[in-house]
RORODO-44094 format. One record per residue (C-alpha): residue in one letter; x, y, z. Coordinates in steps of 0.05 Angstrom, whole numbers, plus 5000, padded with zeros to 4 digits. Layout:
% residues N
@r->a, x->X, y->Y, z->Z
...
END
This chain:
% residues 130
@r->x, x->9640, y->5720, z->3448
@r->x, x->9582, y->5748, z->3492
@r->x, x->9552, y->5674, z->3491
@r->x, x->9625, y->5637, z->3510
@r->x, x->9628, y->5693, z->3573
@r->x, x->9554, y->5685, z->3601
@r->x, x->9564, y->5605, z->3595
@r->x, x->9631, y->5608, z->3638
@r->x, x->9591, y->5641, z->3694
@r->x, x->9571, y->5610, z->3752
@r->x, x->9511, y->5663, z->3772
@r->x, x->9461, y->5695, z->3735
@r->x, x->9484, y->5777, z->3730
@r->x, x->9437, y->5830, z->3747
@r->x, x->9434, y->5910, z->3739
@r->x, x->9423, y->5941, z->3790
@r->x, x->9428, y->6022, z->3818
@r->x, x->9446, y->6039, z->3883
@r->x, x->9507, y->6073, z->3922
@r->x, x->9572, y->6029, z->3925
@r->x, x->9638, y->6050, z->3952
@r->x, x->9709, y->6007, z->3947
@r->x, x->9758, y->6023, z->3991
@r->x, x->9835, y->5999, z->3970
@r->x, x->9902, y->6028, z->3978
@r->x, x->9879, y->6088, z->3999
@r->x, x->9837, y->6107, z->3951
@r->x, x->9763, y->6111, z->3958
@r->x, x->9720, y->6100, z->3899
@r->x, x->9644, y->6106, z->3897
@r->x, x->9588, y->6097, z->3847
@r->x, x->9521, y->6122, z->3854
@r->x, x->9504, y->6100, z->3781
@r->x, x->9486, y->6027, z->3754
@r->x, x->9522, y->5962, z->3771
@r->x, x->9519, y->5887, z->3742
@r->x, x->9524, y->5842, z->3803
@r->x, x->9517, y->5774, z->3818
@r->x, x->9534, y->5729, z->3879
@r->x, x->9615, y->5720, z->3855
@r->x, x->9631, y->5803, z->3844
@r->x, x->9608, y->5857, z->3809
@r->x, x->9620, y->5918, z->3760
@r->x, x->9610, y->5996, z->3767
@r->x, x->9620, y->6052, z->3729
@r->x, x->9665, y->6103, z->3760
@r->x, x->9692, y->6173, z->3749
@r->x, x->9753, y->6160, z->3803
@r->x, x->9822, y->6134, z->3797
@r->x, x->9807, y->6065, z->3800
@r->x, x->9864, y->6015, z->3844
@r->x, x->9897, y->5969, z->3791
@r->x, x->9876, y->5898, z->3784
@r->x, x->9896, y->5851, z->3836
@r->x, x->9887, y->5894, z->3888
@r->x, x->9843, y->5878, z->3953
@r->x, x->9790, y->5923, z->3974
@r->x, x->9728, y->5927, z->4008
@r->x, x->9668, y->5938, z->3980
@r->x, x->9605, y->5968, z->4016
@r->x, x->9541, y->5959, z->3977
@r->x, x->9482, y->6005, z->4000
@r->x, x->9412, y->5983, z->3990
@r->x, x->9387, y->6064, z->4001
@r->x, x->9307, y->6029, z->3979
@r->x, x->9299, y->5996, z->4051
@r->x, x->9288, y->6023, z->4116
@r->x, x->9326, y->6014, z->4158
@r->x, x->9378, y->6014, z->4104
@r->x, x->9417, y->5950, z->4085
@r->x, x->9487, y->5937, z->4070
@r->x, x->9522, y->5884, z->4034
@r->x, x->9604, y->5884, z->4060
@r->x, x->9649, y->5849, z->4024
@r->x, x->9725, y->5830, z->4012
@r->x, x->9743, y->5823, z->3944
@r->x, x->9809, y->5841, z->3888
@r->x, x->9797, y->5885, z->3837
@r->x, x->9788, y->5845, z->3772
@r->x, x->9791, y->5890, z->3721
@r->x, x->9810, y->5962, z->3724
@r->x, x->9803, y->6004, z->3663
@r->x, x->9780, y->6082, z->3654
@r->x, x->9718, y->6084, z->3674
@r->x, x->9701, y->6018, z->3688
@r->x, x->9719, y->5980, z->3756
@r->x, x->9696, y->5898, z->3770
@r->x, x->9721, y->5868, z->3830
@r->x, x->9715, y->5781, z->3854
@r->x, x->9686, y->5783, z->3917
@r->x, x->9728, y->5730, z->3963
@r->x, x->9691, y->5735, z->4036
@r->x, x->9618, y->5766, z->4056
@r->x, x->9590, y->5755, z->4116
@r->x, x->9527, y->5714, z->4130
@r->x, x->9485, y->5764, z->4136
@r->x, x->9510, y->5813, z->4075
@r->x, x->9507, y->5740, z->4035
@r->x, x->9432, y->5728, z->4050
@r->x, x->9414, y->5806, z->4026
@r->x, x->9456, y->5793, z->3962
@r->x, x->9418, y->5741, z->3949
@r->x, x->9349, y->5764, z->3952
@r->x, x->9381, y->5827, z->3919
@r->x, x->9390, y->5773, z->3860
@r->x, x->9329, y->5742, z->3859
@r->x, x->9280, y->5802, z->3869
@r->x, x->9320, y->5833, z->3798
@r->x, x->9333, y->5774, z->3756
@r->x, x->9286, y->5759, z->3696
@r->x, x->9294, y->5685, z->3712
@r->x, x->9287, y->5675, z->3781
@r->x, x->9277, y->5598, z->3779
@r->x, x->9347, y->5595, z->3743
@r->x, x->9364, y->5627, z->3802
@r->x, x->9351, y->5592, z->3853
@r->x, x->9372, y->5527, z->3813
@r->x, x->9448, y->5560, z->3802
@r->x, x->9446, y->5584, z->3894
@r->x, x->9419, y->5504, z->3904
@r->x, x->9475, y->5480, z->3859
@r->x, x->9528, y->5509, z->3896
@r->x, x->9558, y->5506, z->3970
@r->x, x->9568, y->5588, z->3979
@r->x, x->9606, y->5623, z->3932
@r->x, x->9670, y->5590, z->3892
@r->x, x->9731, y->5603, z->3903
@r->x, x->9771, y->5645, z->3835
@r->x, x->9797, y->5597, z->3790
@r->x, x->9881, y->5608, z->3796
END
């Protein structure tokens, strides 16, 4: 099943620790522990009530390694929302947050040819399938 999942993606997924915050209906929800990203979304770990899936939220990546620091904004709807365990679709970043998620994938990747072959093959980030 693990196989079937990792060929339906579009992007290669990376770990990856640093601060994240999501921010939707009210509630804030933060992570200072490991996340899985890749250019389409991501998941976190969280000890927070998590907002149920299909909500929209922001999402405020902090790259704490760089000076000054860097962060990635986002839009995106919570995907899955289970105990624990929060993975949102991200559905608009701005240019700037896009071009820092993507060297954020290709300086953590282990294949950072298949990369840059998956960013040429595709025109920004896809729309969610409906």
């Amino acid at each position: 099943m693990a196989g079937n999942m990792s060929e339906r993606r579009e992007f290669i997924r990376v770990p990856f620790n640093t601060e994240v915050e999501i921010q939707a209906e009210g509630l804030t929800v933060r992570s200072g522990a490991g996340i899985d990203i890749c250019m389409t979304g991501l998941r976190l770990t969280v000890e927070d009530a998590v907002p149920p899936a299909g909500t929209t939220c922001g999402v405020k990546i902090t790259l704490a390694a760089s000076e000054p620091r860097v962060v990635i904004e986002a839009r995106g709807t919570v995907v899955r929302s289970d105990p624990g365990s929060l993975s949102v679709t991200f559905l608009e970043l701005d240019l700037d947050s896009y071009h820092h998620l993507r060297q954020l994938i290709l300086n953590n990747t282990d294949d950072p040819k298949r990369a840059e072959q998956e960013f040429f093959s595709h025109w920004g980030i896809r729309r969610p399938r409906t």
